[in-house]
MARLUMLUM-144027 format. One record per residue (C-alpha): x, y, z. Coordinates in steps of 0.5 Angstrom, whole numbers, padded with zeros to 4 digits, always signed. Layout:
! MARLUMLUM-144027
XYZ
...
END
This chain:
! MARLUMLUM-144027
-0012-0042+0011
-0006-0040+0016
-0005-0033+0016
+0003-0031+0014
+0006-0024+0015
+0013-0024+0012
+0018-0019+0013
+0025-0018+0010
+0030-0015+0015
+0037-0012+0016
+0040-0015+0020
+0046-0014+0024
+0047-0022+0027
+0054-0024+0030
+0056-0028+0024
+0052-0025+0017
+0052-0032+0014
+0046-0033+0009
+0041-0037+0013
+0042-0035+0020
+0035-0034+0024
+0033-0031+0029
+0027-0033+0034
+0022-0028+0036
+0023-0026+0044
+0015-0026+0046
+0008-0025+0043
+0004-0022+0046
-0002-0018+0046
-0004-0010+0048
-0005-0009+0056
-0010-0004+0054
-0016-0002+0048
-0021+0002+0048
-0025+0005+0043
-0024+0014+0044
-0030+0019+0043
-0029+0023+0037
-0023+0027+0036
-0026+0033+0034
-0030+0033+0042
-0024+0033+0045
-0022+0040+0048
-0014+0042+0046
-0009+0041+0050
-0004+0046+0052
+0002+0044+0049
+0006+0046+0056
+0001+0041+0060
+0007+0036+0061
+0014+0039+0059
+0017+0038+0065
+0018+0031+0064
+0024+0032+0060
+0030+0035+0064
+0032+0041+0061
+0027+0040+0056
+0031+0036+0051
+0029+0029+0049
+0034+0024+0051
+0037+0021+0045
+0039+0015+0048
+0042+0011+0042
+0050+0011+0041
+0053+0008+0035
+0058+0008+0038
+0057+0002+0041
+0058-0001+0034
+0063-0001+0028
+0057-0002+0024
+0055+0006+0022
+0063+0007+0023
+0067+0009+0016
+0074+0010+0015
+0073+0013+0009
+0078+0019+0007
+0078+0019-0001
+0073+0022-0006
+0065+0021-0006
+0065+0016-0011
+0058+0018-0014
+0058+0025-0012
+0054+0030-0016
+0057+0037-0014
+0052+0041-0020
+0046+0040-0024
+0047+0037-0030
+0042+0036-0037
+0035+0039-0036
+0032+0043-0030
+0026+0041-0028
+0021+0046-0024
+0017+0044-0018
+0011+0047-0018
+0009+0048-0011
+0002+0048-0008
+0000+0049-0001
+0006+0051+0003
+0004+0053+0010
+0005+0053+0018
+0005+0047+0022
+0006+0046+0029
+0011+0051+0033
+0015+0051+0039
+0012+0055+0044
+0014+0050+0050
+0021+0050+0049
+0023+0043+0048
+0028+0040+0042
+0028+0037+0038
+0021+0036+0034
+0022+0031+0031
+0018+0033+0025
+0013+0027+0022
+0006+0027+0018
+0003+0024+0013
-0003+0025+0007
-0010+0022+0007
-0016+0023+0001
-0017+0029+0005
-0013+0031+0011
-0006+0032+0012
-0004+0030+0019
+0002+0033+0023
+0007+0030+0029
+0012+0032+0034
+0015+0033+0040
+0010+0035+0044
+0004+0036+0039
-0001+0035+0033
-0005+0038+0028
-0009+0037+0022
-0011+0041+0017
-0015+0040+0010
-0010+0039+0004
-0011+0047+0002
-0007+0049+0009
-0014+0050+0013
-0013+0048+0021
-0018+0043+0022
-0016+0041+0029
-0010+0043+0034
-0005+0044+0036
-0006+0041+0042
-0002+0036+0047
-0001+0029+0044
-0004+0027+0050
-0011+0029+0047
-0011+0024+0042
-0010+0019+0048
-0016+0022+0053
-0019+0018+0057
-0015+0012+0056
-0013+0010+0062
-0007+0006+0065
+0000+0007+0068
+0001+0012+0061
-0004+0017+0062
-0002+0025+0062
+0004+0022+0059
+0007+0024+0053
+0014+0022+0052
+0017+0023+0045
+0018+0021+0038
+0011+0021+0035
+0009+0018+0028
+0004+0018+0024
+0002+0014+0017
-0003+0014+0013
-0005+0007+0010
-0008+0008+0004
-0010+0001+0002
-0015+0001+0008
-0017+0009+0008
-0015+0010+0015
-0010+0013+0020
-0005+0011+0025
-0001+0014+0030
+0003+0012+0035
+0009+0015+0040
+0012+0011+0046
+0011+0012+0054
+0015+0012+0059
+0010+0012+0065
+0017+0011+0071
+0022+0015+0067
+0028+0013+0062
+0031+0008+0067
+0026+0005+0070
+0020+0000+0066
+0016-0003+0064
+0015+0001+0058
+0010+0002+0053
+0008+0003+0046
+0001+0008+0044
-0002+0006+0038
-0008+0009+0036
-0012+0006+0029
-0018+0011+0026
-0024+0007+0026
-0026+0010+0020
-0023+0016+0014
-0023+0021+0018
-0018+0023+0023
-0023+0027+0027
-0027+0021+0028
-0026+0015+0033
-0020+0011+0034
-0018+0005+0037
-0012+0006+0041
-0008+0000+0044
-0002+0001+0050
+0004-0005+0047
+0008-0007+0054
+0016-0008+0053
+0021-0010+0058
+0026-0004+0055
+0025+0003+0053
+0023+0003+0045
+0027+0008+0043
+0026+0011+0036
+0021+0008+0033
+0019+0007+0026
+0013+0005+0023
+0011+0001+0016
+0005+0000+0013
+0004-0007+0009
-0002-0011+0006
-0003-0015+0013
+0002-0011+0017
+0004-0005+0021
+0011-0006+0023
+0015-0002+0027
+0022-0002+0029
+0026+0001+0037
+0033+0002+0039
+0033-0002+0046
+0036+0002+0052
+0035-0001+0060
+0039+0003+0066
+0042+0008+0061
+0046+0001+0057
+0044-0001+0050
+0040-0008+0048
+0040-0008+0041
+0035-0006+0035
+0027-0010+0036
+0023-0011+0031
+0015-0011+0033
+0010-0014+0028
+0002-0012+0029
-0004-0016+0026
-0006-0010+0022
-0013-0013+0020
-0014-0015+0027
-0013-0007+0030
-0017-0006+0023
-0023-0009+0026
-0022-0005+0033
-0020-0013+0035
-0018-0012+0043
-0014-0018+0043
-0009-0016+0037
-0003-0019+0037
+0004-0016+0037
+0010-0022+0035
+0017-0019+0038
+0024-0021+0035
+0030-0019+0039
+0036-0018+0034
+0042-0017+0038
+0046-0012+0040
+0050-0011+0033
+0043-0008+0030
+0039-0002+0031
+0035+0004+0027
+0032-0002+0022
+0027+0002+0018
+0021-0002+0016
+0018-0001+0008
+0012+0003+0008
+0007+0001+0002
+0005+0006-0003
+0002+0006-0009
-0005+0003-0013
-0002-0004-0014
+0001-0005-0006
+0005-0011-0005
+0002-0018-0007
+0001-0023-0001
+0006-0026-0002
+0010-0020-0002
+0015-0021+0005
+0015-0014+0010
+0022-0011+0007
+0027-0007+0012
+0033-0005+0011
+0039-0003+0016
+0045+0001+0013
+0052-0001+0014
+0060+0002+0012
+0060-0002+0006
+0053-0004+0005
+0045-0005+0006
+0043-0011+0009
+0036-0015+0009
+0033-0020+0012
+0027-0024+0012
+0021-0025+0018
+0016-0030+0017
+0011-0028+0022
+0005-0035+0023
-0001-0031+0026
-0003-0039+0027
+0002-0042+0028
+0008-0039+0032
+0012-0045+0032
+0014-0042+0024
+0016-0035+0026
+0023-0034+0025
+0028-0028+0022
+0033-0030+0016
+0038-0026+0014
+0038-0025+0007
+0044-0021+0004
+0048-0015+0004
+0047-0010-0002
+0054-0007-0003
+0054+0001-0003
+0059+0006-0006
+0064+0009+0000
+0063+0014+0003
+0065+0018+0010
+0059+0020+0016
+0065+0022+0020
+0067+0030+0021
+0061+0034+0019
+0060+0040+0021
+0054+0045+0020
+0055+0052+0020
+0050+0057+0022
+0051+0064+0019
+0053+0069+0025
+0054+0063+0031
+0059+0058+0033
+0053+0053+0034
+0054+0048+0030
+0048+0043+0027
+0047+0035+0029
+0048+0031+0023
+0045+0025+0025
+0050+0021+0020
+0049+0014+0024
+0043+0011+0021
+0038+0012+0015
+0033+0017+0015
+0026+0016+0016
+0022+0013+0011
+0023+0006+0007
+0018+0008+0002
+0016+0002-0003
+0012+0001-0009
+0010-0004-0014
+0009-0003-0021
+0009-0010-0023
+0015-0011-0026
+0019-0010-0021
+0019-0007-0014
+0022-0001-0012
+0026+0001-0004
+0029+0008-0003
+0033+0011+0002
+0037+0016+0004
+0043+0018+0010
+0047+0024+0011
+0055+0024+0009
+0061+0029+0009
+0061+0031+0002
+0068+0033+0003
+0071+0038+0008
+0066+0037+0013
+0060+0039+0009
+0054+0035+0010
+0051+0032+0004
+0045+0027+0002
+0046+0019-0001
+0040+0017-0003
+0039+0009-0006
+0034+0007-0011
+0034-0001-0010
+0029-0005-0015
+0028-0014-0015
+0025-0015-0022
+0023-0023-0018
+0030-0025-0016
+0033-0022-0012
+0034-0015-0009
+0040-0010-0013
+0043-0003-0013
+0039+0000-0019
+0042+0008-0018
+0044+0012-0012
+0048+0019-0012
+0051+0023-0007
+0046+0030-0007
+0052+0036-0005
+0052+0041-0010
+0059+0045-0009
+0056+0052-0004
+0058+0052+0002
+0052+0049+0005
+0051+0043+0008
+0046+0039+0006
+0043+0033+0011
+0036+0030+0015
+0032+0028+0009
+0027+0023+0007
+0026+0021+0000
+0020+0018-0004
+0017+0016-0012
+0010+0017-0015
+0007+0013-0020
+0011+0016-0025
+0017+0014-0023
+0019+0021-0020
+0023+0021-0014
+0023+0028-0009
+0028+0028-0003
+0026+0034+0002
+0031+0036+0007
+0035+0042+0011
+0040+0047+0008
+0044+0050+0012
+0051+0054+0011
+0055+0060+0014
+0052+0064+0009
+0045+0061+0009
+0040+0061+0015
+0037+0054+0016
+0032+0053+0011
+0027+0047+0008
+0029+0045+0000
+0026+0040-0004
+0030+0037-0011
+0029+0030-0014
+0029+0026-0021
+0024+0026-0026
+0022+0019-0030
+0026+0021-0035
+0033+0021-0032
+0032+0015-0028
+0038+0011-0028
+0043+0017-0028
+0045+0017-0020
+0043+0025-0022
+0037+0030-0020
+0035+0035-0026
+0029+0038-0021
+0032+0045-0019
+0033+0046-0012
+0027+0050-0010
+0027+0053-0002
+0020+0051+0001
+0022+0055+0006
+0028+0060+0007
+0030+0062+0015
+0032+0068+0018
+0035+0066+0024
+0041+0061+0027
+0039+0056+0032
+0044+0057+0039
+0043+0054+0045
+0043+0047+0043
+0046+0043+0037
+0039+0038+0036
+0036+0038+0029
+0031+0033+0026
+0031+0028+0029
+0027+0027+0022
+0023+0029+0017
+0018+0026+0011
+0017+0026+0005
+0009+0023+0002
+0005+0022-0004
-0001+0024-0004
-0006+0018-0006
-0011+0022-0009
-0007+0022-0015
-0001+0018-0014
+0003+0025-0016
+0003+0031-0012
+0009+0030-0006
+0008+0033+0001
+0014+0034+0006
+0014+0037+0013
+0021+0038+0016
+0023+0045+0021
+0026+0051+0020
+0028+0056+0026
+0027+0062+0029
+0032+0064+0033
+0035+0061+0040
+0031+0054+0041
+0024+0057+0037
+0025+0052+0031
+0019+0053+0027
+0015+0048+0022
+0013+0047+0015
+0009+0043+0011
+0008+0044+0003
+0006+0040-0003
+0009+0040-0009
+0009+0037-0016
+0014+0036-0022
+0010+0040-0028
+0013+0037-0035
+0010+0036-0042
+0006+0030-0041
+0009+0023-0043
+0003+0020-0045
+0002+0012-0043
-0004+0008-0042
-0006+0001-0040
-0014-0004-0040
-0015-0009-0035
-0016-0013-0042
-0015-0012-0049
-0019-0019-0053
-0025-0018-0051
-0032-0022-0054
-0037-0017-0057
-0040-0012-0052
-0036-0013-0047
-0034-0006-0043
-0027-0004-0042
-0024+0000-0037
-0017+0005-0038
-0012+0008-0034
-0009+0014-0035
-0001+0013-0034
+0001+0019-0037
+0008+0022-0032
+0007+0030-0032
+0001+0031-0027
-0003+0032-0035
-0010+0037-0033
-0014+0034-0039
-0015+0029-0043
-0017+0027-0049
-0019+0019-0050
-0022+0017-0058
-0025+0009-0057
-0024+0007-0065
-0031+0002-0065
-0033+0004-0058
-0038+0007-0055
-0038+0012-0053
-0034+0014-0058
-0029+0020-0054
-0028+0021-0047
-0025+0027-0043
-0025+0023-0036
-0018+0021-0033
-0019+0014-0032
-0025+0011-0037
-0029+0006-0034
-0035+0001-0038
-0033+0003-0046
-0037-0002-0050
-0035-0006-0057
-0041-0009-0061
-0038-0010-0067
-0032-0015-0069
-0025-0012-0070
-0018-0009-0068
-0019-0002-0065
-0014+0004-0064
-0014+0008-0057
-0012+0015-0058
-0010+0018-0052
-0008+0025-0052
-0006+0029-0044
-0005+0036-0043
-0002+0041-0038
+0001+0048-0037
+0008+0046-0042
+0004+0043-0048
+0001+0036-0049
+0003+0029-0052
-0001+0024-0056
-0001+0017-0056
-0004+0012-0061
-0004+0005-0059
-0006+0001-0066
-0010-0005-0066
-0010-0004-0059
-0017-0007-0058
-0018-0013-0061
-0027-0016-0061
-0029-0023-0063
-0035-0026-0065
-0033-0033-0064
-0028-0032-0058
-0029-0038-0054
-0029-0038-0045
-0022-0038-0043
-0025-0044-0037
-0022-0042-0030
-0024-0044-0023
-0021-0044-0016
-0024-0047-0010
-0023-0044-0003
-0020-0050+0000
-0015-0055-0003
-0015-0060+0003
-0022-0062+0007
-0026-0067+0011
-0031-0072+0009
-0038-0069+0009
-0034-0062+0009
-0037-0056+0004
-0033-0054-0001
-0035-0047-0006
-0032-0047-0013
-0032-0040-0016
-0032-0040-0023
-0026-0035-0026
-0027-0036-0033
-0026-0030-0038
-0030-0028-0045
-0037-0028-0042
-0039-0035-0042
-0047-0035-0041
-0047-0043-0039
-0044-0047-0035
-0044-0054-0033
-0039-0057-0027
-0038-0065-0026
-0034-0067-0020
-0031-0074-0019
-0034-0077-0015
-0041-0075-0016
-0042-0070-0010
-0048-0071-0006
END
């Protein structure tokens, strides 16, 4: 069976025709793999070991929109959906862990702030540097150079650490990965090179396979997505200081997995018209089904733009980039922000061109989830975050709600990243800034409740409130990342900066939760089931509940008090209630679901099979797998013809 990775894209193509395709530019493999020692036997690396790479210490940002009318807005009238106070319900975070993360102790900007959570780790990135740390903020590693997670690794880009680190958490295989691009001959001069190291277990202080990317132009940007059988990522390309357009790079997630050296990287070159696309990054139990296209999404005046990449690992005659549509957005305006700072005339880089780090995505069965965010002037220049929610309940995607988050005191509000739990609960981290307000790290959001409204009704909470103006310099960001824990699909973690004064800008990582009296719901992974038979159940309770309180009505046994209980057992014939009660904090909430289980004596098997081949040659083995429901306890198969 052909292996097929579809990706969906947003394209800015030369005519924005719905079907119009793009070729990938090359496939190609890693110049270089290897399988490193054990992090935690590498030695700490002085973060100044390589500084003098960037001159005056400020890594270049090389991308300019305006090369392109496509970010650019002549907007001049009201933010039509924008919410300048708090309306309805405030809800408050409840923070948990809230601690330092990697400082600037070797004068460069700006840090670029990225990291990412794990089962148990949380692991940082900038500029310069990493860390990891367990999820109650105890330093398990680091800070060191970023070149330590690349010791030994030998090639044109040893010693060198460029910029623009990422790190995901790719939680469908418990594993990490890392990456940040090497410029072993300068900014103008190639070949250059993607690094990108693959944890060989759970373990970020473990092993890690570690592949170098070759590219003909410099691979500004990248942002990195996590997919079923993917990781994709995105670069601004630049040669000789000109701008060559967006690429998009698709890698065999399964082969790097394996530490396969031979992993392939499929190329699309998108032109001119097209840069800073942000990939989907996957989150969630469920996780996109195999059939599910790679989604990104490039934002524009007027609208968020798709396309669709099928990527043939088998075959590359069928690899092709389709432009799918445009997704209209309400007006706004990127232009004329200005950040203030209290007690200096240095103002703060917006970064208005391009959407923010990260695309999160999520599936809940009934339909799909995209979020996304940009910084805006939220009126005289104040900077203020839009953000989107787009959902494809199997059509098509659409606008479900987006909001300009700009509350009306004088501060600006800008470099953010959005993200949703399993509840349905979104959280948007981001920089505060303002003539009166040193630069700060805040965090709002939506509760499931409000979902729909274009509105957040969590109350602003400061994460971490500054003390100091930066001067010297006007970079900030260049991002920031909001997380969902995997341990219980709940708990958000963002990291951003703050700063210290001068160029010292400081970082923060904090985790936090929207405690709510529990919304009780809960689902099986069957209901009609034949006598003794078990069934599993599954806590979907919103509100982060501590406890809970399940009653199996003709079960065994009969009560639970575990989150998720596995193997109930029915013996006798029926229609059975399940109760569920989920505390926390606030209070609790009951759910009963009537007749919910339903036990026959005479159910008869529900006959299913598949085969793991539809087409095959003479004389060739075939296996049947029998996918029959209620418990059959005899089989009889016939094939036509008799096999032999």
């Amino acid at each position: 069976m052909k292996k097929l990775i579809s990706t969906l894209l947003i394209l800015t193509l030369i005519s924005s025709i719905t079907g119009q395709t793009v070729k990938p530019e090359k496939i190609t493999k890693a110049k270089y793999f290897d399988r490193s020692k054990a992090l935690r036997d590498v030695d700490p690396i002085s973060m100044r070991e390589d500084t003098d790479a960037w001159k005056y210490y400020v890594i270049p940002n090389k991308f300019n929109f305006s090369k392109s009318t496509d970010f650019n807005s002549d907007y001049t009238g009201p933010d039509p959906v924008l919410q300048d106070q708090m309306n309805g319900l405030r809800n408050e975070p409840t923070i948990n862990a809230n601690f330092d993360g990697v400082a600037n102790t070797y004068s460069v900007a700006p840090p670029d702030t990225q990291g990412d959570v794990g089962l148990e780790h949380y692991m940082q990135m900038v500029n310069k540097g990493f860390a990891i740390w367990d999820k109650e903020g105890n330093l398990l590693y680091g800070p060191t150079n970023n070149i330590a997670l690349w010791d030994g690794f030998d090639g044109p880009w040893s010693g060198t650490n460029d910029g623009d680190p990422i790190v995901v958490y790719d939680e469908y295989a418990d594993r990490w990965v890392a990456s940040q691009f090497s410029l072993p001959n300068g900014s103008n001069t190639g070949p250059y090179y993607e690094l990108v190291a693959v944890s060989v277990t759970d373990d970020p202080l473990g092993e890690w396979y570690r592949y170098a990317y070759e590219f003909d132009k410099m691979p500004d940007y990248p942002k990195f997505g996590v997919w079923h059988n993917a990781y994709c990522f995105t670069i601004n390309q630049f040669l000789n200081g000109s701008w060559y357009g967006g690429g998009i790079s698709v890698l065999d997630r399964d082969a790097m997995l394996a530490g396969d050296p031979d992993a392939e990287m499929v190329f699309f070159n998108m032109g001119s018209g097209l840069g800073s696309m942000l990939p989907a990054d996957a989150d969630g139990a469920i996780g996109p089904s195999e059939d599910t296209p790679i989604y990104l999404v490039k934002g524009s005046t007027s609208s968020l733009r798709l396309i669709e990449v099928i990527v043939d690992w088998d075959d590359s005659n069928n690899n092709a980039a389709t432009f799918v549509a445009n997704i209209p957005v309400a007006s706004y305006s990127g232009s004329g922000i200005s950040i203030s700072q209290p007690g200096t005339g240095q103002k703060l880089d917006a970064l208005s061109d391009r959407l923010m780090y990260r695309l999160q995505y999520r599936n809940f069965e009934d339909y799909e989830v995209m979020l996304a965010n940009h910084t805006v002037n939220a009126g005289s220049g104040r900077a203020g975050v839009r953000w989107y929610e787009l959902r494809n309940y199997g059509e098509e995607w659409e606008m479900y709600q987006q909001g300009t988050f700009a509350p009306d005191d004088g501060n600006s509000r800008w470099m953010a990243s959005i993200a949703m739990n399993q509840n349905g609960d979104i959280s948007v981290g981001y920089s505060l800034s303002g003539s009166s307000t040193y630069p700060s790290i805040a965090v709002t959001g939506q509760t499931a409740a409000n979902s729909g409204s274009g509105e957040f009704d969590v109350s602003e909470t400061i994460i971490k409130a500054g003390n100091a103006s930066q001067t010297g310099i006007n970079r900030w960001g260049d991002y920031s990342m909001m997380s969902v824990d995997p341990d219980d699909d709940q708990t958000f973690w963002y990291t951003t900066e703050y700063t210290n004064g001068g160029w010292n800008w400081r970082t923060q990582i904090a985790s936090f939760g929207y405690v709510q009296i529990p919304v009780v719901n809960f689902s099986a992974n069957e209901t009609l089931i034949p006598l003794n038979q078990a069934i599993n159940f599954t806590d979907r309770t919103a509100g982060i509940p501590t406890e809970w309180l399940w009653t199996f009505e003709g079960g065994t046994p009969e009560t639970s008090t575990e989150k998720d209980p596995q193997n109930i057992q029915y013996e006798t014939e029926g229609e059975f209630d399940v109760t569920l009660i989920a505390t926390n904090e606030l209070g609790s909430d009951t759910l009963i679901k009537e007749d919910y289980v339903v036990v026959s004596a005479s159910l008869l098997p529900s006959v299913d099979f598949v085969a793991n081949k539809d087409v095959f040659c003479l004389g060739e083995t075939v296996l049947f797998t029998d996918q029959t429901q209620y418990s059959p306890i005899q089989w009889h198969w016939e094939f036509d013809p008799p096999t032999v």
